[in-house]
C-alpha positions as CSV (number, residue, x, y, z in Angstrom):
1,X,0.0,0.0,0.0
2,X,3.0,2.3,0.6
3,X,4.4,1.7,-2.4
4,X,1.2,2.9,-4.1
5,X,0.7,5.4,-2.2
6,X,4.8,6.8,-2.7
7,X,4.2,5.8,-6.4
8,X,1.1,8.0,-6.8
9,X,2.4,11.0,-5.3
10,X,6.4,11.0,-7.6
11,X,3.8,10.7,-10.4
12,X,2.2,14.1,-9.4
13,X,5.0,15.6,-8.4
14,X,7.1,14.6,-11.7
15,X,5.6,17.6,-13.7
16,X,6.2,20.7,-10.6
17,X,9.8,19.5,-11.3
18,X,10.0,19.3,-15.4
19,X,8.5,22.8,-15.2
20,X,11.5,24.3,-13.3
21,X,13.3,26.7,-14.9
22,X,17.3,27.6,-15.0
23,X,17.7,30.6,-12.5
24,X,20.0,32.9,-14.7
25,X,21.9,35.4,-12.1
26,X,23.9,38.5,-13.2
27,X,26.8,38.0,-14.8
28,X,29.9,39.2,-12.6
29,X,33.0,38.1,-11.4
30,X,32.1,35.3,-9.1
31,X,29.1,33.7,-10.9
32,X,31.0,30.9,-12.0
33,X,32.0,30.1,-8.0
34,X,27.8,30.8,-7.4
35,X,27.3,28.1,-9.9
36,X,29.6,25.9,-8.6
37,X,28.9,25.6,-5.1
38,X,25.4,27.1,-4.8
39,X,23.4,25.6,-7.5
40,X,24.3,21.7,-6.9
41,X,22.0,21.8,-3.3
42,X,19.4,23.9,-4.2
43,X,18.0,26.6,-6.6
44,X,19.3,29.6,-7.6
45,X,16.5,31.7,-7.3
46,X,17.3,31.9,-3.3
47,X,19.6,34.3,-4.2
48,X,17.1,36.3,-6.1
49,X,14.3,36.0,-3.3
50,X,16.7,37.2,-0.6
51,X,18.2,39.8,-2.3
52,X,16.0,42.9,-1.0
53,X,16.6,41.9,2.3
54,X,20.6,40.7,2.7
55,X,23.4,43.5,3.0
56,X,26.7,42.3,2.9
57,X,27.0,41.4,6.4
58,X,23.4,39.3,5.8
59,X,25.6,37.6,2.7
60,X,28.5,36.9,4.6
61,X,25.7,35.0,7.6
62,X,24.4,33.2,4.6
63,X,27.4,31.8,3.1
64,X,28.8,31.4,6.8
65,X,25.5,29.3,7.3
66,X,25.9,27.0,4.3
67,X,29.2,26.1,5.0
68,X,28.9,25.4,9.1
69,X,25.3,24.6,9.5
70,X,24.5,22.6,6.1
71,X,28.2,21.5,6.0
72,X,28.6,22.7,2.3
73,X,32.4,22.5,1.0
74,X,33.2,25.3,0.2
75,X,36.8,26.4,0.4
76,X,37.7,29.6,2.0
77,X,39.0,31.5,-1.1
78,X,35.3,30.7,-2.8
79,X,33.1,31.9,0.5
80,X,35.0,35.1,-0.4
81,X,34.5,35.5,-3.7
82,X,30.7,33.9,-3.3
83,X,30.2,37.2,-0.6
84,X,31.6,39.2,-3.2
85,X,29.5,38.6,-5.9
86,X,26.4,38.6,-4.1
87,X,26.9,41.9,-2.3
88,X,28.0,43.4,-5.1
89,X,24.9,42.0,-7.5
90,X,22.5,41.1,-4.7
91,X,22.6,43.7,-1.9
92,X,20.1,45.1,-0.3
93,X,20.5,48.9,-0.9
């Protein structure tokens, strides 16, 4: 019955997925580091829907956040460059 039941609900889900749609983000020095590390855990339109509300000290949380609460790996010269980018592209005025 679980099986049916997990079954019936990857079959309505399958079409909220096929409709995503690439996130395309400024380009800027940095993107390519964004890409890199960002995009492979979730989308990129986090960056988009936090961007009226994160100044550069909000970006630098963030990215501080990924890497010690979510354990992402990202090296220390890329958290740098990741800030950068989205301060710079992202910031809240």
């Amino acid at each position: 019955m679980k099986y049916l039941l997990a079954t019936t609900l990857l079959a309505f889900a399958a079409p909220a997925f096929a409709d995503e749609q690439p996130v395309d983000l400024k380009p800027a020095p940095g993107l390519e580091a964004v890409n890199a590390n960002c995009g492979g855990c979730h989308s990129l339109d986090y960056v988009r829907m936090n961007a009226p509300f994160l100044s550069a000290d909000g970006w630098k949380a963030e990215v501080g956040k990924m890497r010690n609460a979510f354990g992402a790996p990202i090296a220390d010269a890329d958290a740098a460059v990741i800030q950068k980018y989205l301060t710079e592209n992202y910031g809240a005025n």
